[in-house]
C-alpha positions as CSV (number, residue, x, y, z in Angstrom):
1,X,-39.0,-27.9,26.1
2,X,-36.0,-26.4,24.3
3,X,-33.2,-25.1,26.6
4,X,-32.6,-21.6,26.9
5,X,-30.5,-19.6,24.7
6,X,-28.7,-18.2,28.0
7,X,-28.2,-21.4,29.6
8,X,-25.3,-23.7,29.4
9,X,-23.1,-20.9,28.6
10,X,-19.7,-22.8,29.4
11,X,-20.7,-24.5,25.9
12,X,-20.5,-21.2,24.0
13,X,-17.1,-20.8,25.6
14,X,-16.1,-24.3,23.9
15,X,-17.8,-23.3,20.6
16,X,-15.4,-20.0,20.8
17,X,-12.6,-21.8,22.3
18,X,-12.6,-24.1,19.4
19,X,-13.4,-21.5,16.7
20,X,-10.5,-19.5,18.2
21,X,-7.8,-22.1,18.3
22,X,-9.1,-23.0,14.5
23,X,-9.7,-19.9,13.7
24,X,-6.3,-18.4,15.1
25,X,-4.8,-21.8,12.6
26,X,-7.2,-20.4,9.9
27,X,-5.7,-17.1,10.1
28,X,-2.2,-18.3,10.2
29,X,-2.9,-20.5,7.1
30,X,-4.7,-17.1,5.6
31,X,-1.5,-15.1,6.0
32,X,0.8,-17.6,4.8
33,X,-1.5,-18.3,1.6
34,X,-1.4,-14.4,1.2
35,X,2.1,-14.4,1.1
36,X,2.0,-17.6,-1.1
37,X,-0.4,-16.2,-3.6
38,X,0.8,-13.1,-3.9
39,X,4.5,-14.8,-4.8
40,X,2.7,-17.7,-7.2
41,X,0.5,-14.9,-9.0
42,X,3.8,-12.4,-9.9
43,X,5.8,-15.9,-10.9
44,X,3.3,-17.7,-12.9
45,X,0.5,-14.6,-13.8
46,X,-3.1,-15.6,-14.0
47,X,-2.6,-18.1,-16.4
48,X,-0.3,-19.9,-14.3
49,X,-2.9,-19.4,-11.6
50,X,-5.1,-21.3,-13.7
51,X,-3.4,-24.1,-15.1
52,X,-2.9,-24.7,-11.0
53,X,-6.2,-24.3,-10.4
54,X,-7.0,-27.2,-13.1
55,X,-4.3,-29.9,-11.2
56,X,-5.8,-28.7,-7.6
57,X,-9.7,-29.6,-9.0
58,X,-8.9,-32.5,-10.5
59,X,-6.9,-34.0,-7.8
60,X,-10.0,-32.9,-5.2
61,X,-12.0,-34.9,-7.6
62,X,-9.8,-37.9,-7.4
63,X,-9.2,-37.8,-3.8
64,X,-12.9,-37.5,-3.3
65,X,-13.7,-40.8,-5.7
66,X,-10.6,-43.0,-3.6
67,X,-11.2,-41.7,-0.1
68,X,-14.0,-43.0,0.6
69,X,-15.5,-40.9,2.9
70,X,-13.3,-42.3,5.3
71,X,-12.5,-38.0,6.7
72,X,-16.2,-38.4,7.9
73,X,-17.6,-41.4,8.5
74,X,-13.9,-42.0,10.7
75,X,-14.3,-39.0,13.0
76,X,-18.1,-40.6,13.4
77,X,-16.8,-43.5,14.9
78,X,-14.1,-42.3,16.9
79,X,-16.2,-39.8,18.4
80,X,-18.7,-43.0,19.4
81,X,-16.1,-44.5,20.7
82,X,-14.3,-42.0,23.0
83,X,-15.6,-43.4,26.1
84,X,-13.6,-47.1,25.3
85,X,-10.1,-46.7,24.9
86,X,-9.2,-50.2,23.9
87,X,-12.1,-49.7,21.1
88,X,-10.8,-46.8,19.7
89,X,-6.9,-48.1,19.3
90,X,-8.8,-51.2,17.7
91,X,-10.4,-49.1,15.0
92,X,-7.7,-46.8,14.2
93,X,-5.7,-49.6,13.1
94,X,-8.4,-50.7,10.7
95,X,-8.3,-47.0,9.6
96,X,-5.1,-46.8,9.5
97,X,-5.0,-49.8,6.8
98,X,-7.7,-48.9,5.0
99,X,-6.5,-45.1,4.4
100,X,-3.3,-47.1,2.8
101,X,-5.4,-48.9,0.7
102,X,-7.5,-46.4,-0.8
103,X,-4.2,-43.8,-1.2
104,X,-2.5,-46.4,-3.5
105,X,-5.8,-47.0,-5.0
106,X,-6.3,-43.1,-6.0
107,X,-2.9,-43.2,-7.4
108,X,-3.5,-46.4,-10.0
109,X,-6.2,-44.8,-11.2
110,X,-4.2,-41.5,-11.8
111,X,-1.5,-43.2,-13.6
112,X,-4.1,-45.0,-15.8
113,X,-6.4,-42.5,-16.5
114,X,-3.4,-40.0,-16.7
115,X,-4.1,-39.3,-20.9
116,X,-8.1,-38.7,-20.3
117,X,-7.6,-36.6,-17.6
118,X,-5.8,-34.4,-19.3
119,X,-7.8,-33.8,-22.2
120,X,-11.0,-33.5,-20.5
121,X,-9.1,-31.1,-18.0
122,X,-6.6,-29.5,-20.8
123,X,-8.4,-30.3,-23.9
124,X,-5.0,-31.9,-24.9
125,X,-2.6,-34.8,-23.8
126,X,0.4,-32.7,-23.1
127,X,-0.5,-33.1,-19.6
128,X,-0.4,-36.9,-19.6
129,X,2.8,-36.9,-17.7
130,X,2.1,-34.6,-15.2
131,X,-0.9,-36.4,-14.2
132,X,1.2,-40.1,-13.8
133,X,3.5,-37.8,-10.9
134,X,0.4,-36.7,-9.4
135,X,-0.2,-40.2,-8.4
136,X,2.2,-39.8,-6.1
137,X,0.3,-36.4,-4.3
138,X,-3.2,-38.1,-4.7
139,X,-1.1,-41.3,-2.3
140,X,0.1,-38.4,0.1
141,X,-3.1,-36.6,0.0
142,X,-4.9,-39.9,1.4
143,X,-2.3,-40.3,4.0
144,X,-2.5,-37.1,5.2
145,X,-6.1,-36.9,5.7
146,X,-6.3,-40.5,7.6
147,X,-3.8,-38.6,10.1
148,X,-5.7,-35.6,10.7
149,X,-9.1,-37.8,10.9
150,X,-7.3,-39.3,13.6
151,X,-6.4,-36.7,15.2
152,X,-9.1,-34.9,14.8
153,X,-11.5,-37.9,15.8
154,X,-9.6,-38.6,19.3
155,X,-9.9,-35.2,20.3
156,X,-6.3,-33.9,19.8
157,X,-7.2,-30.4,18.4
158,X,-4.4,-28.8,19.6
159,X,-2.0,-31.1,18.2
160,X,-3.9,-30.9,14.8
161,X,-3.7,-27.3,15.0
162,X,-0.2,-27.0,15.7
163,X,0.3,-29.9,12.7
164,X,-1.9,-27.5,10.4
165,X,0.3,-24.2,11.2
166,X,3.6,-25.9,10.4
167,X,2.3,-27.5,7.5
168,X,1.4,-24.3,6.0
169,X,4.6,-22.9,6.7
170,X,7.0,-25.5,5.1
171,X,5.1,-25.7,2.2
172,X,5.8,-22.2,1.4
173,X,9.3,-22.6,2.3
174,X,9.6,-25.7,0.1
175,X,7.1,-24.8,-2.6
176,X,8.0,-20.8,-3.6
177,X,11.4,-21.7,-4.8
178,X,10.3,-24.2,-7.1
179,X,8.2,-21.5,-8.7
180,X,10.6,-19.1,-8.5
181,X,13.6,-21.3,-11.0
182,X,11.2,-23.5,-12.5
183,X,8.2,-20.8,-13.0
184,X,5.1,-22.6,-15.0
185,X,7.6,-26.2,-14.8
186,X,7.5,-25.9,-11.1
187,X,3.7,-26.5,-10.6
188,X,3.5,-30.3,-10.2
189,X,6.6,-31.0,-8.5
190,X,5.4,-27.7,-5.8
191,X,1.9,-29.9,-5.7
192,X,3.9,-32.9,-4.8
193,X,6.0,-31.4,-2.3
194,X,3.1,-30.0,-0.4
195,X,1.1,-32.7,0.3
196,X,4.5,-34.9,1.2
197,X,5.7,-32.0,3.7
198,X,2.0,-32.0,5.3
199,X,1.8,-35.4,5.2
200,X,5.8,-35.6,7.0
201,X,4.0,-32.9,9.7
202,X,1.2,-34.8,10.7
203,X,3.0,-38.4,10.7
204,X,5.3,-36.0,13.3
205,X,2.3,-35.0,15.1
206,X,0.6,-38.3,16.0
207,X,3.7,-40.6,15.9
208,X,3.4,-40.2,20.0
209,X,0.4,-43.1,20.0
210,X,0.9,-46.8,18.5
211,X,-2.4,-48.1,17.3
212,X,-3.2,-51.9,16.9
213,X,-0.9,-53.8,14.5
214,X,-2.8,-57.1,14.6
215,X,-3.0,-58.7,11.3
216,X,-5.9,-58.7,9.4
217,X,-7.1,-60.6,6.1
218,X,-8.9,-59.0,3.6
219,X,-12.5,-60.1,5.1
220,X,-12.0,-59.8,8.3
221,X,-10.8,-56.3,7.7
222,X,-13.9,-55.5,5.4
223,X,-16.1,-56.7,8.6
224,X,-14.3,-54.6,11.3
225,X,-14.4,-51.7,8.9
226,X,-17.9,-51.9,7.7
227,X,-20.3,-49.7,9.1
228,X,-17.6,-47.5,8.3
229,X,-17.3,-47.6,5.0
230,X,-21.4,-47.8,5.0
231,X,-21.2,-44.3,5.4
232,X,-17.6,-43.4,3.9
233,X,-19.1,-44.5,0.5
234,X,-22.2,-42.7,1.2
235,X,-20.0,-39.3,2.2
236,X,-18.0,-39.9,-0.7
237,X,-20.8,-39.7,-3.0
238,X,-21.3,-36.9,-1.7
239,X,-18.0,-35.2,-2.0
240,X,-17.0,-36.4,-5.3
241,X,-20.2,-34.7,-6.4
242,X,-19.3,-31.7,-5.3
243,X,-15.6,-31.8,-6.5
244,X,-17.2,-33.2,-10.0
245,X,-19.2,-29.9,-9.8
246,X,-16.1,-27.8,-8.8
247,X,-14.2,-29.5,-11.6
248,X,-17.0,-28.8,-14.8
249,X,-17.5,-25.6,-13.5
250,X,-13.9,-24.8,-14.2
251,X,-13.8,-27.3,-17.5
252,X,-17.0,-24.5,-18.4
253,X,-15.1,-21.3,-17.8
254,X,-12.0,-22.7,-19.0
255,X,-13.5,-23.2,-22.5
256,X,-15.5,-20.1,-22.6
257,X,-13.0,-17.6,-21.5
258,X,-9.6,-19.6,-21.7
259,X,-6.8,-20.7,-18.8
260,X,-6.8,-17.2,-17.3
261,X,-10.1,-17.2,-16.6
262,X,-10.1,-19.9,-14.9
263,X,-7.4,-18.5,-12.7
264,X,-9.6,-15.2,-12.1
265,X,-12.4,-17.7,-11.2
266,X,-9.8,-19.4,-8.4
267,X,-8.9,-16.1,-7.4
268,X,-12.1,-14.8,-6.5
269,X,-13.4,-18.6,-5.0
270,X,-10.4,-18.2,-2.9
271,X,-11.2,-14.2,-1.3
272,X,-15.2,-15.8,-0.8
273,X,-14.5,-19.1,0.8
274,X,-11.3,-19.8,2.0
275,X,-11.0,-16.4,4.0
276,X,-14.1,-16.3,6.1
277,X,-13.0,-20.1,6.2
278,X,-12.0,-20.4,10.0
279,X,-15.5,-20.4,10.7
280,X,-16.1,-23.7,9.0
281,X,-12.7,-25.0,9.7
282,X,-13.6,-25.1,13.2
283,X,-17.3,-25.9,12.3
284,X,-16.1,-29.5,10.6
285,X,-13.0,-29.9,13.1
286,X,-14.8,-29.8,16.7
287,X,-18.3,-29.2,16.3
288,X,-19.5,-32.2,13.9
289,X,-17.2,-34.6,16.8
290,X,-19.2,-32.9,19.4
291,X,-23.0,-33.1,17.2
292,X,-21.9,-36.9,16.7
293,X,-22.4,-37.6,20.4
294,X,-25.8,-36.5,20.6
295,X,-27.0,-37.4,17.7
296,X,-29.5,-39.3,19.3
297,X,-31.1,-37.0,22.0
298,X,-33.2,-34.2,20.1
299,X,-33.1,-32.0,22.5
300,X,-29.7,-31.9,22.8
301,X,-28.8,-31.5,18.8
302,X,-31.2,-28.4,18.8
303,X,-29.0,-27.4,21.7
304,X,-26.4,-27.8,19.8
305,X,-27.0,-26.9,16.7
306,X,-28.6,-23.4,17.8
307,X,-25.0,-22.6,19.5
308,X,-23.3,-23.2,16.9
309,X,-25.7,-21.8,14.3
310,X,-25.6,-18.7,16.7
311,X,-21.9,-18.3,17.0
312,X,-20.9,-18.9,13.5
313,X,-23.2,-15.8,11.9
314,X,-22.2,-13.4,14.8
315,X,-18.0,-14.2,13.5
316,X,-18.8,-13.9,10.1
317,X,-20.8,-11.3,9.8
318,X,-17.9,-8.7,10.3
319,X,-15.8,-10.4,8.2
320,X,-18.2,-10.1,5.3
321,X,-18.5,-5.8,6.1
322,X,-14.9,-6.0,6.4
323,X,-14.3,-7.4,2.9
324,X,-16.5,-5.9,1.5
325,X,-15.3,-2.1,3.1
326,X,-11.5,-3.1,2.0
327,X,-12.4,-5.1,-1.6
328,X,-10.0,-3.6,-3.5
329,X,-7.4,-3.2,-1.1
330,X,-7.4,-7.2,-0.4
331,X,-7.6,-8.4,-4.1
332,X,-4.5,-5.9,-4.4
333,X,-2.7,-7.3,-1.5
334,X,-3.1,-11.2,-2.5
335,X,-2.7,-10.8,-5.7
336,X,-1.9,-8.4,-8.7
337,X,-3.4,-5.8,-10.0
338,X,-4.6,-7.8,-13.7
339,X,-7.4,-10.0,-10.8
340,X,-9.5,-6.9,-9.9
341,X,-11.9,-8.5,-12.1
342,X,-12.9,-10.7,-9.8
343,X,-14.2,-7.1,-7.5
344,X,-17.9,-8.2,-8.9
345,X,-17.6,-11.9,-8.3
346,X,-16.4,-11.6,-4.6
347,X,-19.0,-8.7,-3.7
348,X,-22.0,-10.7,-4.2
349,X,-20.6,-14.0,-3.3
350,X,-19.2,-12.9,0.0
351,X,-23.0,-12.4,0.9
352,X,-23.2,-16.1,0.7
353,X,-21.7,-17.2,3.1
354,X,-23.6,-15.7,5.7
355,X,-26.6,-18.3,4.4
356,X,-23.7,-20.8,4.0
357,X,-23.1,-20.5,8.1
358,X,-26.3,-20.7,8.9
359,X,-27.1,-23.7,6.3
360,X,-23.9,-25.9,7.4
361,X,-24.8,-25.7,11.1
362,X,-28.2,-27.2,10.2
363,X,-26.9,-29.4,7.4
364,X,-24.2,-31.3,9.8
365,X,-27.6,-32.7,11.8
366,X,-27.9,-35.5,8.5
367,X,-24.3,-36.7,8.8
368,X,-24.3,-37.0,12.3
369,X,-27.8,-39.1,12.5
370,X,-25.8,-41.1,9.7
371,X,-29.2,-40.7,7.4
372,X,-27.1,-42.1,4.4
373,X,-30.6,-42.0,1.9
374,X,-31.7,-38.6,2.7
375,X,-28.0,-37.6,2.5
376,X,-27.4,-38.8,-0.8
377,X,-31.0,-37.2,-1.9
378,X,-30.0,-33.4,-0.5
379,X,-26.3,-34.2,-2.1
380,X,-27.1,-34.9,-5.2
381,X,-30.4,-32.2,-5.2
382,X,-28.1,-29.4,-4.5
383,X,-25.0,-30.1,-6.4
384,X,-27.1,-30.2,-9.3
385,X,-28.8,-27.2,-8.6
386,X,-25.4,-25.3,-7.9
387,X,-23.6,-26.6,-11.4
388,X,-27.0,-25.7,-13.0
389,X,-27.0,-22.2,-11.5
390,X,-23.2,-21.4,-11.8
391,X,-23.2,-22.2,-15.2
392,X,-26.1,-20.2,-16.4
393,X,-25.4,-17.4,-14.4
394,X,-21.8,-17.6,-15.4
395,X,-23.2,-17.5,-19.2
396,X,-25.1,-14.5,-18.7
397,X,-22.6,-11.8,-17.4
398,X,-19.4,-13.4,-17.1
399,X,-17.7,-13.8,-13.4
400,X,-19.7,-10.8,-11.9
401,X,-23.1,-12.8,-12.2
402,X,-21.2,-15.6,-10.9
403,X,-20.8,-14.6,-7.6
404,X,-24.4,-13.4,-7.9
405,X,-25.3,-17.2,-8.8
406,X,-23.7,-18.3,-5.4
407,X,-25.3,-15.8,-3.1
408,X,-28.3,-17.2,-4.7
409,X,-27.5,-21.2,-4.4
410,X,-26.3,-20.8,-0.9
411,X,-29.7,-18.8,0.1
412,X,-31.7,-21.6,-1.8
413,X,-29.2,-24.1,0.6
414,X,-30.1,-22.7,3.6
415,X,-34.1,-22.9,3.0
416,X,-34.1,-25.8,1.3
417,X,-31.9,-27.8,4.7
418,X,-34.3,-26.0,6.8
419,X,-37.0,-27.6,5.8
420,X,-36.0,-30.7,5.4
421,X,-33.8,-30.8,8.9
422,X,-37.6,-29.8,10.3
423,X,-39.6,-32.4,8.7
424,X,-37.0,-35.3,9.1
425,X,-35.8,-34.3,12.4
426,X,-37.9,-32.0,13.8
427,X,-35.2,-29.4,14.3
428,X,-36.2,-26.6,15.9
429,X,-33.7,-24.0,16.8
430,X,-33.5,-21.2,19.5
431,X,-35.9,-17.9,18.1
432,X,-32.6,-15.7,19.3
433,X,-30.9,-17.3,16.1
434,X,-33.5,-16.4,13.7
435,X,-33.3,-12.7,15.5
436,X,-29.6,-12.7,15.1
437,X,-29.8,-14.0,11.3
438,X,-32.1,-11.4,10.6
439,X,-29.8,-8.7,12.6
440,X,-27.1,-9.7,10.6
441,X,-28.3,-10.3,7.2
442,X,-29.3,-6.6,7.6
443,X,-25.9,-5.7,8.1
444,X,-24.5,-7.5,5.4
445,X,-27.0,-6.1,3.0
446,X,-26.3,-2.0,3.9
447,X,-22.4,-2.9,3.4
448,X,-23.5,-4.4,0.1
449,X,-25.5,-1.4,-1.0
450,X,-21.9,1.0,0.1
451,X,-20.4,-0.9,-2.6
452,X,-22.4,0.8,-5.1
453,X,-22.4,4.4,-4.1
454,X,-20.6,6.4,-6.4
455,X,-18.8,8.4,-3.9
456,X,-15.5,6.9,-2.4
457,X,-16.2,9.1,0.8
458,X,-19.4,8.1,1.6
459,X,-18.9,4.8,0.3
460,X,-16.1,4.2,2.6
461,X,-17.6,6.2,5.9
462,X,-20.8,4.6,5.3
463,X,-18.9,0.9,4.8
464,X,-16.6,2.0,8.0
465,X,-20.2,2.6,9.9
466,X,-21.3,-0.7,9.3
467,X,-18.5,-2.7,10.4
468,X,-18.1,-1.4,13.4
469,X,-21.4,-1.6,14.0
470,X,-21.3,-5.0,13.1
471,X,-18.4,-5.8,15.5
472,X,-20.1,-4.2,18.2
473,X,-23.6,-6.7,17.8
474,X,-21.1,-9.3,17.8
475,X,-19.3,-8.0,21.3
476,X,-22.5,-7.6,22.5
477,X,-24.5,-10.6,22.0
478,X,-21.1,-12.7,22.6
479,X,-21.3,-10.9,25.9
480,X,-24.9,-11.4,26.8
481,X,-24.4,-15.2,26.4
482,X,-21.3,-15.8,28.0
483,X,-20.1,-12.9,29.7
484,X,-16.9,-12.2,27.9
485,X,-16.1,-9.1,30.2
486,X,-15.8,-12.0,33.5
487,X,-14.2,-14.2,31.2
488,X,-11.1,-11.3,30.3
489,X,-11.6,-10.5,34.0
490,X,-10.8,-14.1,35.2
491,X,-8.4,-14.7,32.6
492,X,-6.3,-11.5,33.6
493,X,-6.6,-12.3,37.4
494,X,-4.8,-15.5,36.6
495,X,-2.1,-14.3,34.2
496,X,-1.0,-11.8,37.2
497,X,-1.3,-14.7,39.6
């Protein structure tokens, strides 16, 4: 028998504690890339933008191929771990080695493949050089995420959160300036720079715990770290698919519609995902840990699942009315006024991600069961189908249809991992989550339609309407399932104590 919706509700107040400290980060991180942007875009212009864009793709690619998975598969074990202190230190200096291996690894292959990289990213070898320093922000890159897989693993989130704020921060300190006296010229060495400064915040951040520093030859370190790289390579599959994906798609519109485009692409990627991103930040940061630990009791993972499935359409959902109420306003504010071609691709692909939260809830259940053939399958099915539909939609009408090919791949996402999370698994989540899907795709949908009413009042009154109507379901069902008004009561009653 499934457990109720209303019951357990001190687990909702963990999924919204978590979302909150991540999602506080994510804002943080949101403001400082605004400010970020906004400086890059006026130093370097869209095709600037782009020719960043084109380093930042490529190295996800190559960090994806070297890492092995290890930002996974890692947290996996950790989180199995927990209970056994002496277990975890053990494994964390496996990690710790192996992360240091496959960081030097990314950057040989950098260096040697520096020429091709550049043509097939370029279409020229000019870049050849840039590519040989970027070695040394693939090496950083590596390093960086072994420490925040630790962290994030042993349960330190408030430690990785501070780690993430501070690393945003300095990296606009350090980075701006380079832009500013070096303008196009300053783009690898500002790449560089970040990932070392994050890297320098993190090392900071978990320097307070010594992990095992026993010697290890290069089999019996293969045996201790086994099952994890079982599914690290399996994971990073996985995510160097999607990267690869990321990477043609941007090879594609690059060649079509030139440097600039791909900067507009970037642009408008950036408004849809990496601003309704605190969501999934805090969805891959505590909940997949917490899944991980059930991940053998059914009853508890649709438990889980349902929560989290619940909680992360109810945040986003007024996000998405909100964006779409002030589209305009935001591409002006992050960036300049030659972008508002993107509008078209960030109104329909904003609608996405309400599938995409729902989807990714459901989709974590795979990677937590550590069902490496099925994962590979449903990696490699949808990839294909996303570069397939990107591409052709992109073809058709330019960015605009873009966005409208996203909205459509993440819908097809989120049916396809229901049924396959159901026949594998037997999933079977709470019926108030299909009723608050369907309450909230509803909303989305009427602020979508605003968007095309011809008059700015009513647009805008109608669009104004909707959010706060969509912020008030929110209040409402958050309140229903955990009581938020006892919870601001309790909270103030202690802050006066």
């Amino acid at each position: 028998m499934l457990i109720s919706l209303d019951d357990n509700k001190n687990s909702y107040g963990q999924i919204l504690k978590a979302t909150s400290l991540f999602g506080g980060v994510k804002i943080f991180n949101i403001l400082i890339s605004i400010i970020k942007t906004k400086l890059v875009t006026i130093l370097i212009g869209a095709s600037g933008f782009g020719i960043l864009a084109l380093f930042n793709s490529t190295i996800n690619m190559l960090v994806n191929f070297t890492k092995l998975g290890l930002d996974t598969s890692a947290v996996k074990e950790i989180s199995q771990r927990n209970h056994d202190s002496l277990k975890v230190n053990e494994f964390i200096g496996v990690l710790n080695r192996v992360i240091w291996i496959s960081g030097i690894l990314g950057g040989v292959i950098t260096i040697l493949f520096s020429k091709s990289l550049s043509i097939w990213t370029f279409g020229t070898a000019t870049y050849k050089f840039a590519f040989v320093w970027l070695s040394v922000a693939i090496l950083f890159n590596q390093l960086a995420n072994g420490k925040m897989t630790i962290l994030q693993g042993t349960r330190q989130l408030k430690k990785l959160a501070k780690a993430n704020v501070l690393g945003s921060f300095l990296s606009l300190v350090f980075t701006v300036p380079l832009y500013y006296f070096l303008g196009t010229e300053g783009i690898v060495p500002a790449v560089i720079v970040s990932f070392v400064v994050i890297y320098i915040v993190l090392h900071f951040y978990s320097k307070d715990k010594t992990y095992s520093t026993e010697a290890l030859g290069i089999k019996k370190l293969f045996k201790e770290s086994k099952s994890m790289l079982t599914l690290g390579l399996t994971m990073s599959y996985s995510s160097l698919l999607a990267a690869l994906v990321a990477w043609v798609i941007q090879i594609y519109i690059r060649n079509e519609g030139g440097v600039q485009e791909v900067g507009f692409y970037n642009a408008g990627f950036l408004i849809i995902n990496a601003y309704v991103g605190m969501v999934f930040s805090a969805m891959a940061t505590d909940y997949f840990p917490r899944l991980s630990e059930v991940h053998s009791n059914t009853d508890l993972i649709n438990s889980v699942v349902s929560k989290q499935a619940d909680v992360a359409m109810l945040l986003i959902t007024p996000i998405i009315t909100l964006f779409l109420l002030f589209r305009e306003l935001i591409i002006h504010v992050l960036f300049t006024k030659e972008f508002i071609v993107v509008i078209g691709m960030m109104t329909y692909g904003i609608i996405g991600m309400l599938f995409k939260a729902f989807s990714f809830s459901m989709g974590y259940v795979i990677i937590a069961r550590g069902d490496s053939k099925l994962y590979v399958k449903t990696a490699s099915l949808f990839n294909l189908l996303m570069l397939i539909i990107c591409l052709a939609f992109y073809s058709y009408g330019g960015l605009t249809w873009l966005g409208a090919g996203l909205m459509v791949y993440y819908l097809i996402h989120l049916l396809g991992i229901a049924v396959v999370t159901k026949y594998f698994y037997g999933l079977q989540l709470f019926s108030k989550v299909y009723k608050t899907f369907i309450v909230c795709l509803l909303l989305s949908i009427l602020a979508l339609i605003c968007t095309f009413i011809s008059n700015s009042t009513i647009s805008i009154l109608l669009g104004a309407l909707i959010t706060i109507s969509s912020v008030l379901f929110t209040l409402l069902m958050f309140n229903k399932r955990m009581n938020i008004k006892g919870v601001l009561l309790k909270f103030l009653k202690k802050k006066n104590n």
